[in-house]
ROGUSE-998484 format. One record per residue (C-alpha): x, y, z; residue in one letter. Coordinates in steps of 0.02 Angstrom, whole numbers, plus 50000, padded with zeros to 5 digits. Each point is the difference from the previous one (the first is absolute). Layout:
{u:X; v:Y; w:Z; r:A}
...
# end
This chain:
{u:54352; v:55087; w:45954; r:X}
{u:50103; v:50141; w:49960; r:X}
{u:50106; v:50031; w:49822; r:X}
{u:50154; v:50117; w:49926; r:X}
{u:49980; v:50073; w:49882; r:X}
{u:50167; v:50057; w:49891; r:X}
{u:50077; v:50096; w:49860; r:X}
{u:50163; v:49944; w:49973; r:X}
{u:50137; v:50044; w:49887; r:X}
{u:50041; v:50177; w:50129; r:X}
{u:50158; v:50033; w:50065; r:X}
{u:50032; v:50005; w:50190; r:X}
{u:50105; v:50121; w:50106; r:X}
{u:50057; v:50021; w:50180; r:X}
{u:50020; v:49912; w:50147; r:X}
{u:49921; v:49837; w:50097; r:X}
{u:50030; v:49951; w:50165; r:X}
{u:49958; v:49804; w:50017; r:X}
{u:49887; v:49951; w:50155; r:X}
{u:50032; v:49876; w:50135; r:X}
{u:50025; v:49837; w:49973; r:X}
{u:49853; v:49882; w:49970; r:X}
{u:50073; v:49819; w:50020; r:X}
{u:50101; v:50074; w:50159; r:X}
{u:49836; v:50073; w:50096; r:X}
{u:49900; v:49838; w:49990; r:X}
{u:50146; v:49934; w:50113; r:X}
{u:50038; v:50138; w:50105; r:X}
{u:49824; v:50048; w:50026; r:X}
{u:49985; v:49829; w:50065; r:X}
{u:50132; v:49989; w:50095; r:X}
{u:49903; v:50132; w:50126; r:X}
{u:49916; v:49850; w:50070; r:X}
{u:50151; v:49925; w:50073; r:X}
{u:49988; v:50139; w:50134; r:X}
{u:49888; v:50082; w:50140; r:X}
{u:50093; v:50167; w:49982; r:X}
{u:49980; v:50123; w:49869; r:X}
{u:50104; v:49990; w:49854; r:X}
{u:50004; v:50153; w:49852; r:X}
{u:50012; v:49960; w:49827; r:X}
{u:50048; v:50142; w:49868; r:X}
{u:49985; v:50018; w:49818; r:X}
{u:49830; v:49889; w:49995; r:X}
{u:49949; v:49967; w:49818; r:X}
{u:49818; v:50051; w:49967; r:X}
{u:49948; v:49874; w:49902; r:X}
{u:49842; v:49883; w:50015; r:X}
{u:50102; v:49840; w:50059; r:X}
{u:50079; v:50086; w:50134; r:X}
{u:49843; v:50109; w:50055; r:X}
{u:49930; v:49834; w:49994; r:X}
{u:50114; v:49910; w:50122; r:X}
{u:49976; v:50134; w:50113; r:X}
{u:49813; v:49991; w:49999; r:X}
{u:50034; v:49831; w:50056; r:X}
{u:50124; v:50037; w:50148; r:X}
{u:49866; v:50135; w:50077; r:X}
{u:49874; v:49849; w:49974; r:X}
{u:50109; v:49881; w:50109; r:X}
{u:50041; v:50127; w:50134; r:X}
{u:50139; v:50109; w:49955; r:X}
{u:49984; v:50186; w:50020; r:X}
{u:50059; v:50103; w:49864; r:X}
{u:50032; v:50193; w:50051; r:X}
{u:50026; v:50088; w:49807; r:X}
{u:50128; v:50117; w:49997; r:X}
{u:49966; v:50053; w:49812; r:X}
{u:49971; v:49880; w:49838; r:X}
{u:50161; v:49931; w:50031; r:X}
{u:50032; v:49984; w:50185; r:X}
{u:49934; v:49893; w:50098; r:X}
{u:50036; v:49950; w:50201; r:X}
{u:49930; v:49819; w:50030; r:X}
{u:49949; v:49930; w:50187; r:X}
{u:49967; v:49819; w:50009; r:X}
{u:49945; v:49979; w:50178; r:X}
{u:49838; v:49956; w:49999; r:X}
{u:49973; v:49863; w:49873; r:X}
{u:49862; v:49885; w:49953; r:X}
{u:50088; v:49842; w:49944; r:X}
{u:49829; v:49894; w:49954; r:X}
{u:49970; v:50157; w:49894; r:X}
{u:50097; v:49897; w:49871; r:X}
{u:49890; v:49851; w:49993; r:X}
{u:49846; v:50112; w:49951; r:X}
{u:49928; v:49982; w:49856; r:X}
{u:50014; v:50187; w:49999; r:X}
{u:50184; v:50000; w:49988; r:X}
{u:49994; v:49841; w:49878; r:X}
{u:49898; v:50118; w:49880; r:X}
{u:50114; v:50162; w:50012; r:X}
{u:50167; v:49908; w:50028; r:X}
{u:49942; v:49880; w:49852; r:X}
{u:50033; v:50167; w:49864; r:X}
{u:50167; v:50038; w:50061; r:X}
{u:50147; v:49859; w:49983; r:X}
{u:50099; v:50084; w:50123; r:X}
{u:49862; v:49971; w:50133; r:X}
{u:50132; v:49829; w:50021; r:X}
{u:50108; v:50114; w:50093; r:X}
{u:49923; v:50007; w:50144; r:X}
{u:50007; v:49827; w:50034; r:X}
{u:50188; v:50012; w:50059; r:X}
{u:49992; v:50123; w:50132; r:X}
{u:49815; v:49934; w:50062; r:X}
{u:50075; v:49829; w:50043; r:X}
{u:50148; v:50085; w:50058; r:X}
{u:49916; v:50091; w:50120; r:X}
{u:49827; v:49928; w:50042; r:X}
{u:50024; v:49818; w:49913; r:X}
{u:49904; v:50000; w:49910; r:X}
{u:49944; v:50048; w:49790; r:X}
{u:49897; v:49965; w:49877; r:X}
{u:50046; v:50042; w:49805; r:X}
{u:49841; v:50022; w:49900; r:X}
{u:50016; v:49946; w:49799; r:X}
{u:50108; v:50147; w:49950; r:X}
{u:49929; v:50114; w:49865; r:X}
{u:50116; v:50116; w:49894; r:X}
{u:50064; v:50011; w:49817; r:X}
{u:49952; v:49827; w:49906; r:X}
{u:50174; v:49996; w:49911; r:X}
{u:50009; v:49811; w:50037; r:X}
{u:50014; v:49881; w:50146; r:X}
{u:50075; v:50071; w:50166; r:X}
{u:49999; v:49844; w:50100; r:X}
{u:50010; v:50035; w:50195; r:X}
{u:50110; v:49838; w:50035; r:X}
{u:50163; v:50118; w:50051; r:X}
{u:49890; v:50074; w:50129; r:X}
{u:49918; v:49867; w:50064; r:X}
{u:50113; v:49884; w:50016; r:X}
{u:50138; v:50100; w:50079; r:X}
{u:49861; v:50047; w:50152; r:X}
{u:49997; v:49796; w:50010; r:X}
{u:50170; v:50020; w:50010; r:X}
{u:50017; v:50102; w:50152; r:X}
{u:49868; v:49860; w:50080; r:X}
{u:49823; v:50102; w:49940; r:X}
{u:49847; v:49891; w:49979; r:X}
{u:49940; v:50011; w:49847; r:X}
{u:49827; v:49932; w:49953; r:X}
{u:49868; v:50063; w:49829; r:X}
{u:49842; v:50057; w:50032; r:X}
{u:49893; v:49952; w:49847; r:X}
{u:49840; v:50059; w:50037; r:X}
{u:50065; v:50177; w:50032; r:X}
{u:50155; v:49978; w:49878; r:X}
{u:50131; v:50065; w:50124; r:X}
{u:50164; v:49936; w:50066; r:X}
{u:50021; v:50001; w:50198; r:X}
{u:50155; v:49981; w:50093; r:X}
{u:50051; v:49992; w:50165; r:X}
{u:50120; v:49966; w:50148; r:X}
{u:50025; v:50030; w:50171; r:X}
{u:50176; v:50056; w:49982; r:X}
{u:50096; v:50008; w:49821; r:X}
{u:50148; v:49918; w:50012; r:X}
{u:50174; v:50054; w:49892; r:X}
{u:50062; v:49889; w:49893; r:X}
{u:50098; v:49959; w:49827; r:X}
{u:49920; v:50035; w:49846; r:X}
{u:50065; v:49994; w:49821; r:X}
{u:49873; v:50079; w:49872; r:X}
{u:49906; v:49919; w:49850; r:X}
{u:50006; v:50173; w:49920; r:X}
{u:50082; v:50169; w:50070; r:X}
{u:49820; v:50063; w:49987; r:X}
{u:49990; v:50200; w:50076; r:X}
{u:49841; v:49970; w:50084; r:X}
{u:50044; v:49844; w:50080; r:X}
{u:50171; v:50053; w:50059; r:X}
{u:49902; v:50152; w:50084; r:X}
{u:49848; v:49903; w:50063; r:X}
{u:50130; v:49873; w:50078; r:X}
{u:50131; v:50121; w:50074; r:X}
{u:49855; v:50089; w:50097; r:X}
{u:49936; v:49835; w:50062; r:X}
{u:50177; v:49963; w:50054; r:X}
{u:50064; v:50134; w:50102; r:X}
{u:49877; v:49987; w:50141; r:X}
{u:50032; v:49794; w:49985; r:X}
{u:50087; v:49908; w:50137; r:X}
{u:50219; v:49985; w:49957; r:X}
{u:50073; v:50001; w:49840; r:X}
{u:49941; v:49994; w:49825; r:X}
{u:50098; v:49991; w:49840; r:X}
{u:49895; v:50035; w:49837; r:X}
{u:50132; v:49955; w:49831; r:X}
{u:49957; v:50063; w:49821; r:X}
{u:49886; v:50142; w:50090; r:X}
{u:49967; v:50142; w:49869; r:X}
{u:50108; v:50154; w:50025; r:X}
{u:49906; v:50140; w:49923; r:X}
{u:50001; v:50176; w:50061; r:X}
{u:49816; v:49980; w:50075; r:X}
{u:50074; v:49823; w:50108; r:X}
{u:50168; v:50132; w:50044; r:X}
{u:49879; v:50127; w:50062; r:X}
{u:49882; v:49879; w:50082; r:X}
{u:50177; v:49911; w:50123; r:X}
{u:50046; v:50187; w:50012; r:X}
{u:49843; v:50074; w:50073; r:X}
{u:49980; v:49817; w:50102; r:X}
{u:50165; v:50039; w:50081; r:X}
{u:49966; v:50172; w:50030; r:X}
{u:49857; v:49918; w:50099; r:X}
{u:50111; v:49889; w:50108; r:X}
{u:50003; v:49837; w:49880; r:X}
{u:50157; v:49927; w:49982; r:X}
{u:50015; v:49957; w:49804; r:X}
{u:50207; v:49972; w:49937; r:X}
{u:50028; v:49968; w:49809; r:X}
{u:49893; v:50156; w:49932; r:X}
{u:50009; v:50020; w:49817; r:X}
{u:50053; v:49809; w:49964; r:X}
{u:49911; v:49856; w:49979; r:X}
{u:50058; v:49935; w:50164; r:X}
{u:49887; v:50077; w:50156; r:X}
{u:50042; v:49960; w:50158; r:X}
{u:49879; v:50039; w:50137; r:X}
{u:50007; v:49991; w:50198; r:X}
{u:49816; v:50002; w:50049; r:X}
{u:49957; v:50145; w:50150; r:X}
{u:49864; v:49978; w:50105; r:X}
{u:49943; v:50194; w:49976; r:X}
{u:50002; v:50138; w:49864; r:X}
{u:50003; v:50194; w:50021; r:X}
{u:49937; v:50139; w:49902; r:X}
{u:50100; v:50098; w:49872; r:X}
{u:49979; v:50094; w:49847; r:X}
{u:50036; v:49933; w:49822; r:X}
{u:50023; v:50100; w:49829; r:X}
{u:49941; v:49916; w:49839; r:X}
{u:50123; v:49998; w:49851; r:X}
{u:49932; v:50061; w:49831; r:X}
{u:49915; v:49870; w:49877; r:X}
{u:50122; v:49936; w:49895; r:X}
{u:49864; v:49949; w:49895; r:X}
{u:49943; v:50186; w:49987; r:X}
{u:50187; v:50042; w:49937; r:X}
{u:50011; v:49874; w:49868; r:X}
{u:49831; v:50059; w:49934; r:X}
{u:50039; v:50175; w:49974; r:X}
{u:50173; v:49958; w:49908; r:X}
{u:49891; v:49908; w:49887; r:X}
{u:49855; v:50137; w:50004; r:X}
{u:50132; v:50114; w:49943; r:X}
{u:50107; v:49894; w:49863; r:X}
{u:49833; v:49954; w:49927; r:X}
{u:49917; v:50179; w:49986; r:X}
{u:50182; v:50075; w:49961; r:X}
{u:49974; v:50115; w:50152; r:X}
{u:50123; v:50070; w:50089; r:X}
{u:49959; v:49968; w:50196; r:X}
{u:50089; v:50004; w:50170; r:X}
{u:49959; v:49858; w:50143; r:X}
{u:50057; v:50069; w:50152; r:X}
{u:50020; v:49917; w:50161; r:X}
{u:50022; v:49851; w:49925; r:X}
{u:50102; v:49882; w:50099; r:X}
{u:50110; v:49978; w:49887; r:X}
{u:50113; v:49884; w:50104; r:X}
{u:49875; v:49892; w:50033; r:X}
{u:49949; v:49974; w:49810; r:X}
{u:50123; v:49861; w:49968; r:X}
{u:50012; v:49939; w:49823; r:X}
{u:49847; v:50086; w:49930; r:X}
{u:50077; v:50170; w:49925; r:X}
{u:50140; v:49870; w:49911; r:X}
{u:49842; v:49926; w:49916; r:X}
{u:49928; v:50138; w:49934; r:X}
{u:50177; v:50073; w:49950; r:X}
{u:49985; v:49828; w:49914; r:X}
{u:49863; v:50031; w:49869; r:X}
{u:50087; v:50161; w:49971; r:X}
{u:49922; v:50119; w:50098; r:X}
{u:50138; v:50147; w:50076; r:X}
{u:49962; v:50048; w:50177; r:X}
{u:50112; v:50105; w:50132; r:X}
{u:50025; v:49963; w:50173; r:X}
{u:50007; v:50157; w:50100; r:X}
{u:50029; v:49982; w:50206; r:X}
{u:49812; v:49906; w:50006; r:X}
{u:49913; v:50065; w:49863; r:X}
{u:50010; v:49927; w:49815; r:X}
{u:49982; v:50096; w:49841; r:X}
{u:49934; v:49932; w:49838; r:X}
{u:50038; v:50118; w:49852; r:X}
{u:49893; v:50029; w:49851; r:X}
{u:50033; v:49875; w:49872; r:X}
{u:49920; v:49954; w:49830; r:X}
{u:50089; v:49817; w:49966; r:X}
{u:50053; v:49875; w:50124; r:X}
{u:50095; v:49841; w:49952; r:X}
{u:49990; v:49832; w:50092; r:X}
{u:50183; v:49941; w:50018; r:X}
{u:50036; v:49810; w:49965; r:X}
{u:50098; v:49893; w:50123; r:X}
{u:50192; v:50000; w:49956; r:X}
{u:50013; v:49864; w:49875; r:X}
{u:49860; v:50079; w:49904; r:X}
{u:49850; v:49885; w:50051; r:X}
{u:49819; v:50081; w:50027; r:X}
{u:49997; v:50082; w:50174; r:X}
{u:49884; v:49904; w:50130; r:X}
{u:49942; v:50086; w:50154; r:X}
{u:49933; v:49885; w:50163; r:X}
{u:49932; v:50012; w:50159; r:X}
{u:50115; v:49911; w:50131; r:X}
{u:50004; v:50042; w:50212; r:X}
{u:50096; v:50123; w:50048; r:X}
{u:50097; v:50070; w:49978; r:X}
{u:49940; v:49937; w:49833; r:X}
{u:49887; v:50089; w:49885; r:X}
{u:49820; v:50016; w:50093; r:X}
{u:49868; v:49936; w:49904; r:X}
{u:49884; v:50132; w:50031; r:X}
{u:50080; v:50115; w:49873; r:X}
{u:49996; v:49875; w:49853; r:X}
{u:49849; v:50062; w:49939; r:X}
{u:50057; v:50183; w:50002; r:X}
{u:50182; v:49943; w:49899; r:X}
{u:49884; v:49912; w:49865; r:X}
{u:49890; v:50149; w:49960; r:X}
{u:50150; v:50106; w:49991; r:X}
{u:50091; v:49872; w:49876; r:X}
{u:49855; v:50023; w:49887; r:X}
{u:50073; v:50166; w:49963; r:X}
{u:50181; v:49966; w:49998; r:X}
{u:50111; v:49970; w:49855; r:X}
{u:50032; v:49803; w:49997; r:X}
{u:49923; v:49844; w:50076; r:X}
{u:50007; v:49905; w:50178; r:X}
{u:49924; v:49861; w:50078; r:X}
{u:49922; v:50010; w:50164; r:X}
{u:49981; v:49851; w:50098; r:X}
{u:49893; v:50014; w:50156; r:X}
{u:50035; v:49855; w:50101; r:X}
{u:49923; v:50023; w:50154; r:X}
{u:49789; v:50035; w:49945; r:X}
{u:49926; v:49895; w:49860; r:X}
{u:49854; v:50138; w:49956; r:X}
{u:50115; v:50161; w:50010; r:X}
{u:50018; v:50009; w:49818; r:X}
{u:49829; v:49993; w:49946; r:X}
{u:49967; v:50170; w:49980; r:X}
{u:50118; v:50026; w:49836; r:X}
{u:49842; v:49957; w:49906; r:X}
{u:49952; v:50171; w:50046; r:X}
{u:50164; v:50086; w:49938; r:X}
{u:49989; v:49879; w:49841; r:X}
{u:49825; v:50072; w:49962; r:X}
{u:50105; v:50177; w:50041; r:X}
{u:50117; v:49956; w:49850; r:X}
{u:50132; v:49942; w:50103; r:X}
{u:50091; v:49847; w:49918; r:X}
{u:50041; v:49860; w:50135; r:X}
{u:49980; v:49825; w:49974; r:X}
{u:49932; v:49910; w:50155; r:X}
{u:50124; v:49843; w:50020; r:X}
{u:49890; v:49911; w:50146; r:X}
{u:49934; v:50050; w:50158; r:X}
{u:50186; v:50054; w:50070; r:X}
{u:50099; v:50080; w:49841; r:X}
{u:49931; v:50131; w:49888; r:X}
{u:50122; v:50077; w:49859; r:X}
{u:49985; v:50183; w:49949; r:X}
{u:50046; v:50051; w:49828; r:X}
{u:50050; v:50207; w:50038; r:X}
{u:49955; v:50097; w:49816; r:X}
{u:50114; v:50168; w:50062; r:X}
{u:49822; v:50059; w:49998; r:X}
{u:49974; v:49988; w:49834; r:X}
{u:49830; v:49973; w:50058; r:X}
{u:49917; v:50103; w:50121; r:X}
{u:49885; v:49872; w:50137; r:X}
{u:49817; v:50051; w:49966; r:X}
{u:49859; v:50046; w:50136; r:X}
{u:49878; v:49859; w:50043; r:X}
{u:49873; v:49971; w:50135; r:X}
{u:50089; v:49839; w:50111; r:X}
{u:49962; v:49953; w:50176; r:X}
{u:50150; v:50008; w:50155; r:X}
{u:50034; v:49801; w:50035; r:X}
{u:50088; v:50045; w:50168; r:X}
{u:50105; v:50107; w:50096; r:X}
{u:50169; v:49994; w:49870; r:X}
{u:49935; v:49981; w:49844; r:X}
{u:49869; v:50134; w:50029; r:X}
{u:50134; v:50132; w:50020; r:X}
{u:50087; v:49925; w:49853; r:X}
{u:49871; v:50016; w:49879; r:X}
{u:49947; v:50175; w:50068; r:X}
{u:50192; v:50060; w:49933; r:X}
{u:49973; v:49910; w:49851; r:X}
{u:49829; v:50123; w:49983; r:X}
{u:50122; v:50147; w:50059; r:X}
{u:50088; v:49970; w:49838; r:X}
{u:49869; v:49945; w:49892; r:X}
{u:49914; v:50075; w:49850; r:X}
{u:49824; v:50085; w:50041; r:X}
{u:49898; v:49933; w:50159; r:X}
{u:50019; v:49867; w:50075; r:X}
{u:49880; v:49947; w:50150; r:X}
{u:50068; v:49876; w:50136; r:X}
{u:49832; v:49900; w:50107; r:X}
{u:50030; v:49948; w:50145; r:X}
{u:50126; v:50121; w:50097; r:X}
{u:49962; v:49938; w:50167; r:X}
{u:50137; v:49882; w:49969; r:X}
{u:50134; v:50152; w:49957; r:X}
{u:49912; v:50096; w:50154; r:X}
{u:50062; v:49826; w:50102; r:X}
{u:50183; v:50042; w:49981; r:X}
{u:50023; v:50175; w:49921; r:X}
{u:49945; v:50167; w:50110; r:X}
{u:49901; v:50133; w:49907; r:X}
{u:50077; v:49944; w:49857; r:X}
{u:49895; v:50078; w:49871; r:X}
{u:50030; v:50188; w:50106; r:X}
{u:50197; v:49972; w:49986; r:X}
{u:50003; v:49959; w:49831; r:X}
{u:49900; v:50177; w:49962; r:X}
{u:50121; v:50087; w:50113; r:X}
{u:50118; v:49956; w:49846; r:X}
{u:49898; v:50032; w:49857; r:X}
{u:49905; v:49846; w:49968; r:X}
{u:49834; v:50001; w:49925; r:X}
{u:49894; v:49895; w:50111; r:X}
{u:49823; v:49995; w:50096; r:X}
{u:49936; v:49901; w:50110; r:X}
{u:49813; v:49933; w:49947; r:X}
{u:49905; v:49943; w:50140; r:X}
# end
């Protein structure tokens, strides 16, 4: 198990150019299946989830032809559907909760799938229902296998259909929009999630021949096709990436430049740093965060504490939460942060409390930080990475730390962030890997 090791407290310089996005490529990459013909995916993130789900493509049948680290063409001609009832593929596809994405396009195409128990970040329950039950929906079987502990689902021809959503849950809305388009007339799916990863999933579906009308709402409407063709798809950058390094920067009062950072697909989330008080300038795509010593959390209008939430989007996305609340500890002023989607995300302040960090843990969902202006520097200590989001936010709270700090556990950062520790160097971090 590998380790960083960090001396914080040094100021950063220069520029950082985000990589592809992570929550986007376990859907695209997926979406390869849905076709015989080759399609080309750019900007590939290089991260062990991703890597991983590719691993497990190759293993089913797909032929992967490398371009470089981050180009990839993908041929799914050849593929070994029973593959997925292997224990072999139970085992790998068991580590990697977006493994669930290929049961859309399988029972699209060859109908049938099988979901193994998903693995991935334990931040809380991350029930399946939305997935499951809109494949019942569109007339799958659906049966459990208890002895193996796998779902299987099938049909001899999906069928469109009406569908209104328990929850406008991302994965769902892309597991059941690439079950759908190959599915026999019509289907309607109502409080569907409209994130930039669902936008560019209907966008490179279409470019494939699907037939998907309501793009960027929470109303899809899809005319199934009895074929898809080829194409080639470029990934946006991580938004997740681009709210880390504002607060990478505000917290080590660095002056750094994101570029290429998709700025118009960002949404809210520069507003919500500009809302603890951190400056930032929007220049064509890149954004600029100045050097600055003090920044002040505003309050809301009729002076009450400022609360920041996750919500869908184009809501506040919950996987930058963590990020927000190690950059409050810093800030001038308090907020509450209420995570309402993951009962175990907040768990990890212990960490920053042991730090020095002053936050008082509500319950499972709200957490309220208590900014000191930095009055008091956050002090080095050895803590372990509890998953992909919290990992990098505790390795910024190191970045600005006093003395070492040493983070166990990295595989979980290495899940979601690209040579992570190599990038920070690039702008004058102090950090090692320790294998």
């Amino acid at each position: 198990m590998s380790s960083f090791e960090v001396i914080g407290r040094k100021k950063l310089h220069g520029e950082i150019t985000p990589q592809g996005a992570k929550n986007e490529a376990l859907q695209i990459l997926s979406a390869v299946l849905l076709t015989a013909e080759p399609v080309t995916i750019h900007n590939i993130p290089d991260i062990l989830d991703v890597n991983l789900l590719i691993e497990l493509l190759q293993e089913i049948g797909v032929k992967v032809e490398r371009q470089n680290k981050h180009s990839c063409t993908f041929t799914a001609n050849n593929i070994d559907a029973d593959y997925l009832a292997s224990s072999a593929f139970r085992k790998k596809g068991g580590r990697l909760r977006g493994s669930v994405m290929l049961a859309g396009p399988m029972l699209a195409r060859f109908k049938k799938a099988y979901i193994p128990k998903p693995g991935g970040d334990k931040i809380g329950r991350r029930r399946l229902d939305t997935h499951i039950i809109g494949f019942q929906k569109l007339g799958a079987a659906f049966e459990y296998d208890t002895e193996n502990n796998c779902s299987k689902l099938s049909s001899p021809q999906l069928k469109g259909t009406y569908m209104l959503l328990d929850e406008p849950s991302v994965t769902g809305t892309a597991n059941i929009t690439m079950a759908a388009v190959l599915a026999e007339g019509t289907t309607t799916i109502y409080n569907a999630a409209c994130e930039p990863y669902i936008q560019q999933l209907c966008n490179m579906l279409n470019n494939m021949g699907a037939n998907i009308k309501g793009v960027g709402s929470n109303l899809l409407i899809i005319e199934g096709v009895k074929k898809l063709s080829g194409t080639t798809h470029t990934m946006l950058p991580d938004m997740i990436e681009v709210g880390s390094f504002i607060g990478l920067a505000a917290m080590t009062q660095s002056q750094i430049t994101i570029k290429n950072a998709g700025v118009k697909h960002l949404g809210i989330i520069p507003e919500k740093f500009q809302q603890l008080g951190i400056q930032l300038q929007i220049k064509n795509d890149n954004i600029i965060i100045p050097e600055q010593d003090i920044y002040e959390i505003q309050n809301f209008l009729d002076g009450s504490v400022l609360t920041i939430y996750d919500n869908p989007w184009p809501g506040f996305t919950p996987d930058l939460l963590s990020i927000v609340l190690v950059v409050a500890t810093q800030a001038k002023g308090s907020v509450l942060i209420h995570q309402k989607m993951f009962e175990s995300r907040l768990f990890f302040v212990d960490k920053l409390i042991d730090m020095g960090a002053q936050i008082i843990l509500c319950d499972p969902h709200r957490a309220t930080v208590i900014g000191l202006g930095r009055k008091n520097n956050l002090r080095g200590i050895t803590m372990s990475s509890p998953d992909i989001r919290a990992g990098q936010a505790l390795l910024i709270a190191a970045l600005s730390a006093e003395g070492k700090s040493v983070i166990q556990n990295i595989e979980q950062i290495d899940r979601g962030y690209q040579y992570i520790d190599e990038r920070l160097r690039n702008l004058g971090a102090d950090i090692k890997r320790i294998n």
